[in-house]
N, C-alpha and C positions, 0 to 999 in steps of 0.2 A: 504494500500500500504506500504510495509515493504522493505526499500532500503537496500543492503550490497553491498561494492564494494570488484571490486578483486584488484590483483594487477599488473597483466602484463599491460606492457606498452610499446608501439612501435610507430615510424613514417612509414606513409602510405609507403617509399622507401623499409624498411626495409621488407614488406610484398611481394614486388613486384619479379619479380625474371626473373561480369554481372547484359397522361394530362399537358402542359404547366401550372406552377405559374407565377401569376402575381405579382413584385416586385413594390416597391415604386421606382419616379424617382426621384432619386437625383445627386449633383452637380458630373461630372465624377471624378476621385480620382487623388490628385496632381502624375504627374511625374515627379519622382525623375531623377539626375543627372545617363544619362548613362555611360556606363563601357568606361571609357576613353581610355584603346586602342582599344576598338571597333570602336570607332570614336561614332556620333550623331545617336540614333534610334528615327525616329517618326511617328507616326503610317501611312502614306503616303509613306515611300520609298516603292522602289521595294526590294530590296536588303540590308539585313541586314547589319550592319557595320561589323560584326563578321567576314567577308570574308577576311576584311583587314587583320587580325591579329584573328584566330579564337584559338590560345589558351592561350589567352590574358584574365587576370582574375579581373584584379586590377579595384578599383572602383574611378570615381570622386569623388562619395560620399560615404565615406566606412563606416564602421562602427563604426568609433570613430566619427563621425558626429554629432552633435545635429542636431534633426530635430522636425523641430512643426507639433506636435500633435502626436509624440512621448510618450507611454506609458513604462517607466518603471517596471523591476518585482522587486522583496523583493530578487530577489539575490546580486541587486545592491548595491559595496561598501562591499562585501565579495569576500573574499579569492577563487577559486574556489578548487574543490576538484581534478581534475585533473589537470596537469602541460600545458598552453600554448605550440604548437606547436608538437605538439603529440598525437598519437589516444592513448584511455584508452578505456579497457573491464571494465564495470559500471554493476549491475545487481539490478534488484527490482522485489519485489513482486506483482502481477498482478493477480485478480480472478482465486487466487489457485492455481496459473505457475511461475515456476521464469523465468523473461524475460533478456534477457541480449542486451546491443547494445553498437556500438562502438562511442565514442564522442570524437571530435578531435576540440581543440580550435588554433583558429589563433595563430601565435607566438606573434602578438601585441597585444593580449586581452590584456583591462585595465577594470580590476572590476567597475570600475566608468562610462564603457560606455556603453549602453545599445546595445547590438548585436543582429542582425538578425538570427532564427535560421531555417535550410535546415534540412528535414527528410529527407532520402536517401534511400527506399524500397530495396533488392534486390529480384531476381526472382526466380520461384521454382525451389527448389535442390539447392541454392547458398547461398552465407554467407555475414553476416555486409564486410568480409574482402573484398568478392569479390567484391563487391558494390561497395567497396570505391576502389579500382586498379580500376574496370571497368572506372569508371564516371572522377576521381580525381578532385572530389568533397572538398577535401582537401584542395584544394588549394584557394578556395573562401575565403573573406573576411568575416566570418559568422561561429557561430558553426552550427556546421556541425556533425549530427547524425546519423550513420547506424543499426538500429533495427534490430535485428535476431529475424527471424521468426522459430516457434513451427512446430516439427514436426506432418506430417499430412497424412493421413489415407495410403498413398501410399510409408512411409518412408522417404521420403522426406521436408524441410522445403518449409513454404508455409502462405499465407498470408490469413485471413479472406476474404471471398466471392467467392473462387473458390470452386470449389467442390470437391476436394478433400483435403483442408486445416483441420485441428485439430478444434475441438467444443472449442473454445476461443473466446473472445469477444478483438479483436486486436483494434477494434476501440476505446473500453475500455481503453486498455494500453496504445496506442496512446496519449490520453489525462493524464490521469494518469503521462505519462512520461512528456507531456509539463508542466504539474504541477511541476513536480520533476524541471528540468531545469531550470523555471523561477524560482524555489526556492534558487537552488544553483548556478545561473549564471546570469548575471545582462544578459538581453534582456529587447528587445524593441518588447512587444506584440502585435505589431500592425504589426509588419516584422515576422511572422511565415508560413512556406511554407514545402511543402510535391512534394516529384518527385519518380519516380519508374521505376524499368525496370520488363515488360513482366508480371506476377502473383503482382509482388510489383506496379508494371504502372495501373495495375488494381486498389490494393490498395489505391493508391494515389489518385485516381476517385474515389471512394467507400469514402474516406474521406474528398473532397470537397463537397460529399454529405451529410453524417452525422454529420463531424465538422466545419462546413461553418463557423461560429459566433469566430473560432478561428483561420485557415488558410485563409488569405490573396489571396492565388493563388497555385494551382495544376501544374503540370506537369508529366505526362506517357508518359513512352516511351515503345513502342510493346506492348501497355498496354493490357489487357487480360480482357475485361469486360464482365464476365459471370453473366447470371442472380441470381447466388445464394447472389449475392450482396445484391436483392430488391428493392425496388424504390428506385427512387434520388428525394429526398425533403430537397432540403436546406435551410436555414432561410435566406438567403440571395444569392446573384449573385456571384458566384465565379470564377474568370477569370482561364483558363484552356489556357497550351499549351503543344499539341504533336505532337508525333513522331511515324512514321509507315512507316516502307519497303513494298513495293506494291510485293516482293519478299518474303514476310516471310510467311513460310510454318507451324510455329509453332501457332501461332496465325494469321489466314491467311486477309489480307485485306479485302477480299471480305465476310469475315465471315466464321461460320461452325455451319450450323444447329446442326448437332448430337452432337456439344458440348455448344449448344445455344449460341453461340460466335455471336455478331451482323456485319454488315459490318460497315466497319470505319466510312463512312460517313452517316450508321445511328446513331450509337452515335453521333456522332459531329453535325449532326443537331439537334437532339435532345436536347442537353445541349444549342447550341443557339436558340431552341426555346423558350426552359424553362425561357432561362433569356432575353427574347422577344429583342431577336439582331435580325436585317435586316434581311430580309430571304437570299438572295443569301449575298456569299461572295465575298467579293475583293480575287482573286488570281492572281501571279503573278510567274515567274518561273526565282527565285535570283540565281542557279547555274545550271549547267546543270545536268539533270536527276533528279530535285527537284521543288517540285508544292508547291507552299506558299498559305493555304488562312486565311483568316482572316471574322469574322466575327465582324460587328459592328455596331453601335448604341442600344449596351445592356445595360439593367437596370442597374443603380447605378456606371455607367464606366467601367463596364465588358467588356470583351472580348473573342471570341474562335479564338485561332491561331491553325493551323494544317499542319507539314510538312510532305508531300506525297514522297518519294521516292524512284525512277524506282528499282533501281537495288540492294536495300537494302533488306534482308532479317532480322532473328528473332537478328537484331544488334545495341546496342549503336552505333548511327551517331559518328565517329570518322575522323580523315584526316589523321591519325597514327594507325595501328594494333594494338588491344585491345585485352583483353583476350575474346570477344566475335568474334572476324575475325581479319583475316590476309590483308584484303582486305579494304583499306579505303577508304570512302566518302569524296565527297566534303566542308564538313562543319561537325565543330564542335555542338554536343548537347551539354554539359555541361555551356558554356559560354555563347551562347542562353537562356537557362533557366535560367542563373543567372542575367541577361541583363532583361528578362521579371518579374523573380518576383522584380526587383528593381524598377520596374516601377508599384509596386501595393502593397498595404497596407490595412490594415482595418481602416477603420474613426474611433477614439474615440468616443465612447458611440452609435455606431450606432447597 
């Protein structure tokens, strides 16, 4: 792995102008302090707190927090290579591809305090840039990385496990990068998380499968989980939450044989079978035109969360027009996913 950086450097503004396993049971995994203007999430409401306030990002317990059982990287207590409070184009070498993504560190990063780090997928045909306007991902308390994917057999960028993505091994780079990261940025390895839209939402799934023992918790949205993935065998329970328009014609709810596309809700039971969660779900419907379920009593304090809604199509859930629609949802995605993977971590030495 051979790192060269560039040198443009911008703020996200400036851009602006998309067979069950059987686990061991162990103790459920501490949760951490929710997103304080979210108000209190616990796994019993109906109704997310996010409603109060869904573009609300700040954390009770942010990232300059000590927290027990907090693992440090070797970046800790170094300078880092790009400046706080601004996305940088970064580039390293990956099985014979130079890969590039965008990384953007909170303005408060202190080298001394181990940070949570969010991979950010975008979807086919779209860029680190769009990702990050899409989601404003940015604005988390956390660095926060958008990957640009290789292009792939149809000209367009595209993530490992679709079928028509570039012969690259993304899941490869993937880790390769989290290496790079913890090397030059102090994290806290037990807070690593992956989320995706559409081709990348696929990805994101395709990598709580093969990188389970290193992400904490997944999040897709419109995700695209075509079978050129291959099985899901993870080494462990990886709590999972997503997002899907019962209107989205691009990757359709109901599935699509001819592109072996599954229906939602056999993926989603399937991943809580895998990780032996209750069979039926708690659902509950916290906005209108939006189906909440939840699966639970999963190995090791997993969880599958899944929001269904009516009238969304191939779209980041937004409550404000995004460069993915003109037309907003009742609820914010972005702030929901950073609410859920706060609440999930890897155990030390598990």
């Amino acid at each position: 792995m051979t790192l060269r950086r560039t040198t443009r450097t911008s703020t996200p503004a400036a851009r602006r102008a998309n067979t069950p396993r059987t686990f061991r049971t162990a103790a459920p995994r501490t949760l951490f302090a929710a997103v304080a203007a979210l108000g209190c999430l616990t796994a019993g409401l109906t109704a997310p707190a996010a409603a109060a306030n869904p573009k609300a990002y700040e954390s009770a317990g942010t990232a300059s927090t000590h927290r027990p059982g907090q693992i440090r990287s070797e970046g800790c207590g170094q300078q880092p290579p790009v400046p706080p409070g601004e996305s940088t184009r970064q580039t390293l070498s990956s099985g014979g591809h130079e890969r590039s993504y965008l990384v953007h560190l909170p303005a408060s990063y202190d080298p001394g305090e181990p940070q949570p780090v969010v991979l950010s997928f975008h979807g086919h045909g779209r860029t680190s840039e769009y990702q990050e306007s899409l989601t404003d991902m940015s604005a988390l308390d956390a660095l926060v990385v958008y990957p640009q994917g290789l292009t792939g057999t149809d000209g367009e960028s595209a993530w490992q496990g679709a079928p028509y993505s570039a012969e690259a091994d993304d899941v490869a780079f993937t880790g390769e990068l989290l290496d790079l990261l913890e090397a030059q940025f102090c994290v806290d390895t037990t807070r690593e998380y992956a989320a995706g839209k559409s081709n990348g939402g696929g990805f994101a799934g395709l990598l709580g499968c093969r990188l389970s023992a290193r992400l904490a918790a997944v999040a897709p949205v419109s995700g695209a989980f075509y079978p050129q993935g291959g099985p899901c065998e993870p080494e462990r329970p990886v709590p999972v939450l997503d997002f899907h328009g019962q209107q989205d014609t691009t990757i359709p709810y109901t599935g699509d044989p001819a592109k072996g596309l599954p229906p939602l809700q056999d993926w989603l039971t399937g991943w809580a079978s895998r990780e032996n969660c209750d069979a039926a779900p708690e659902t509950t419907a916290p906005w209108p035109r939006v189906s909440r379920q939840r699966w639970t009593g999963c190995a090791e304090g997993s969880e599958v969360v899944h929001y269904a809604v009516s009238d969304l199509g191939h779209d980041w859930p937004s409550t404000t027009p995004n460069e993915d629609s003109e037309v907003p949802t009742t609820f914010d995605a972005t702030p929901l996913i950073w609410e859920f993977f706060q609440q999930h971590r890897l155990e030390p030495g598990a």
